[in-house]
C-alpha positions as CSV (number, residue, x, y, z in Angstrom):
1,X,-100.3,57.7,138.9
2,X,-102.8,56.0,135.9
3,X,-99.3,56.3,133.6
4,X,-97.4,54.9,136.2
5,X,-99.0,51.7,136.7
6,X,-99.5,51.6,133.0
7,X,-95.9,51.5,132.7
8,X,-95.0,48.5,135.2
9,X,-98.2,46.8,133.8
10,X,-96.6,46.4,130.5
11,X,-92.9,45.7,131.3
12,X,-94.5,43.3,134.0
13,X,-97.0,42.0,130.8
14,X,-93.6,42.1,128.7
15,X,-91.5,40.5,130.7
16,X,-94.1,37.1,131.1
17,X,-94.8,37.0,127.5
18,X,-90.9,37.2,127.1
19,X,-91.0,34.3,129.2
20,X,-93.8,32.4,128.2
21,X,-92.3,32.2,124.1
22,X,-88.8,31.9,125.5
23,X,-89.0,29.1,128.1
24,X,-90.9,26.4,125.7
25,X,-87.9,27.3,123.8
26,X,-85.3,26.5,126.2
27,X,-87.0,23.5,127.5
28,X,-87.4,22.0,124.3
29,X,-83.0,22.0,124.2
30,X,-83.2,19.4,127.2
31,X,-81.9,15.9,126.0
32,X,-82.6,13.0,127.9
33,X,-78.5,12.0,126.5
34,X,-77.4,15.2,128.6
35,X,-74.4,14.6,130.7
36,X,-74.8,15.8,134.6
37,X,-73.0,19.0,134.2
38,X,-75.1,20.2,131.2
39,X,-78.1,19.1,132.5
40,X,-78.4,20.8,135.7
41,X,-76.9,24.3,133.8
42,X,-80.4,24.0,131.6
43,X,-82.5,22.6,134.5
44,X,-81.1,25.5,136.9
45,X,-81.8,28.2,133.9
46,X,-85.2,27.1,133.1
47,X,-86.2,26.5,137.3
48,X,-84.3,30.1,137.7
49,X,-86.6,31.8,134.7
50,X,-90.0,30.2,135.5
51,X,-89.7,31.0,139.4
52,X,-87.7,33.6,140.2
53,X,-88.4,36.3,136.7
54,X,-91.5,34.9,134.9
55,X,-93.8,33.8,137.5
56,X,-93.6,37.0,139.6
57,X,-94.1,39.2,136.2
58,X,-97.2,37.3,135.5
59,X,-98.5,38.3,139.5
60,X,-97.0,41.8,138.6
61,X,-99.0,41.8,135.3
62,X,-102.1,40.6,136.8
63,X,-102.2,42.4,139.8
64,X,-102.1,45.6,138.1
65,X,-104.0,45.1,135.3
66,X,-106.8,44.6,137.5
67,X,-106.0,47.8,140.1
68,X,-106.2,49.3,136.3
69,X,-109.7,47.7,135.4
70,X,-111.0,49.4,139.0
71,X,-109.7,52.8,138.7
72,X,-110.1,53.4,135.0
73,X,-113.5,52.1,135.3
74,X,-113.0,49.7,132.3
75,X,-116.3,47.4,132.8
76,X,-117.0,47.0,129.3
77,X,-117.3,44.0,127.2
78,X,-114.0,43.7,125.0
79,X,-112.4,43.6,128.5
80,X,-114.3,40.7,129.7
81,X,-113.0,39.0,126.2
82,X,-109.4,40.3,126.8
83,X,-110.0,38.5,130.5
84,X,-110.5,35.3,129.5
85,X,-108.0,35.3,127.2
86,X,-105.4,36.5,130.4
87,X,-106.8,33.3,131.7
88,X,-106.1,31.1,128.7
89,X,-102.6,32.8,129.1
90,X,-102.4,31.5,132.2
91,X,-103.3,27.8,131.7
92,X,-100.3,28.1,129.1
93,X,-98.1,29.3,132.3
94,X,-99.3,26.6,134.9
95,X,-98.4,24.3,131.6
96,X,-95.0,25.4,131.6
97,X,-94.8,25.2,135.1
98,X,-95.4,21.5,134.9
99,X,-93.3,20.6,132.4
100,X,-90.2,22.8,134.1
101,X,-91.0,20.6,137.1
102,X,-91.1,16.9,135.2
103,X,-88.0,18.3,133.8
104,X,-86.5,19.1,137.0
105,X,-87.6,15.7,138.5
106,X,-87.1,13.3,136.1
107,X,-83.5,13.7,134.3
108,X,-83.4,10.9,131.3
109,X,-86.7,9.5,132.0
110,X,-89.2,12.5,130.6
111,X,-89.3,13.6,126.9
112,X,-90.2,17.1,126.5
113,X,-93.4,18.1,124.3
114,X,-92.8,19.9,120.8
115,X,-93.0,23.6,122.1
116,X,-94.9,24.3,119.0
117,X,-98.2,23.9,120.5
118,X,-97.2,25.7,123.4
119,X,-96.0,28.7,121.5
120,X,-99.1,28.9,118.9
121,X,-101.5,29.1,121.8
122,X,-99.8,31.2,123.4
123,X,-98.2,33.7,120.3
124,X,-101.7,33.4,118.7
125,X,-103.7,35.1,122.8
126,X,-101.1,37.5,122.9
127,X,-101.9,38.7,119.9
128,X,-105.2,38.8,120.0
129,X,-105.2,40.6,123.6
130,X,-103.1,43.3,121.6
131,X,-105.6,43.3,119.2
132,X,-108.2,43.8,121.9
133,X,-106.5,46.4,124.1
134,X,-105.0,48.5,120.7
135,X,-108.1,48.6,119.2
136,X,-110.8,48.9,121.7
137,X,-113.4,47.1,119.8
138,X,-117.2,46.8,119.7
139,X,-118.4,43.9,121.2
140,X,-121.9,43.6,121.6
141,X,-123.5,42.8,124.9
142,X,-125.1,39.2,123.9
143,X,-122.3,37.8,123.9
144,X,-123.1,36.8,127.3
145,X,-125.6,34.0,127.3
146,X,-129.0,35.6,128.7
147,X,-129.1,33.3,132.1
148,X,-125.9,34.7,133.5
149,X,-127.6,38.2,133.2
150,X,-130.9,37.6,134.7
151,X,-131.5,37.0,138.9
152,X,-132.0,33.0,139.3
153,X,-134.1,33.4,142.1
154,X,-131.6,31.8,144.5
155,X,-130.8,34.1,147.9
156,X,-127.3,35.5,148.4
157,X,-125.0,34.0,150.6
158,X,-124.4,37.1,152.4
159,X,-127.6,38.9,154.7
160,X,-126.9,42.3,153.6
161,X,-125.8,43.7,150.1
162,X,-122.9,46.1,150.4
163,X,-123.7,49.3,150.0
164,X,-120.9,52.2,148.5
């Protein structure tokens, strides 16, 4: 079942990444100068691929990465690193999602960003998460600051702690 949902993570995973180089890409071909026909082609292709294939990979991805995290038992520091790097990925998605919407809404009057920046931040946590999950490495516990391990002194805001 583990090797299952090990699978679908990674085409899920593969399938967003896929996405998240190739969209920047394709949005960066829109031309204000477009005639009508070409322009709603792109803007159809790029609304088509952020909605209906890349967006649902990234739930996919995410969704199962973390039913992996709980049934592997993987509560261990390089994968707190690897999961705020999943949520840097992220920002880069919500960023594409933006600028496939001003796209979308503002033919002629909205100059598409360079995707360079786009694709280095993106290119450059990928990498590094592959880094992480290939190599497994030691990271030492202080790399959380001290407060966020100790009790503040504040009550919980639930009565009762849950009990397994």
């Amino acid at each position: 079942m583990i090797a299952a949902l090990k699978f679908l993570h990674i085409a899920a995973l593969s399938i967003w990444c896929a996405g998240l180089v190739g969209l920047p890409l394709l949005l960066a071909r829109h031309d204000p100068s477009d005639d009508q026909h070409r322009y709603s082609r792109r803007r159809i292709a790029t609304h088509v691929a952020y909605v209906g294939v890349v967006t649902p990979a990234a739930v996919i991805a995410i969704g199962l990465g973390t039913a992996l995290i709980f049934l592997r038992d993987v509560f261990v520091p390089w994968m707190f690193v690897k999961l705020a790097l999943v949520g840097l990925l992220v920002l880069a998605h919500a960023w594409l999602g933006h600028l496939t919407l001003q796209v979308g809404e503002r033919q002629g009057a909205y100059a598409v960003p360079h995707p360079a920046p786009l694709l280095l931040i993106s290119g450059l946590t990928m990498l590094v998460i592959l880094i992480l999950v290939l190599g497994k490495p030691f990271v030492d516990d202080r790399i959380v600051p001290a407060w966020m391990l100790a009790p503040q002194g504040q009550r919980l805001p639930v009565d009762e702690v849950p009990r397994w």
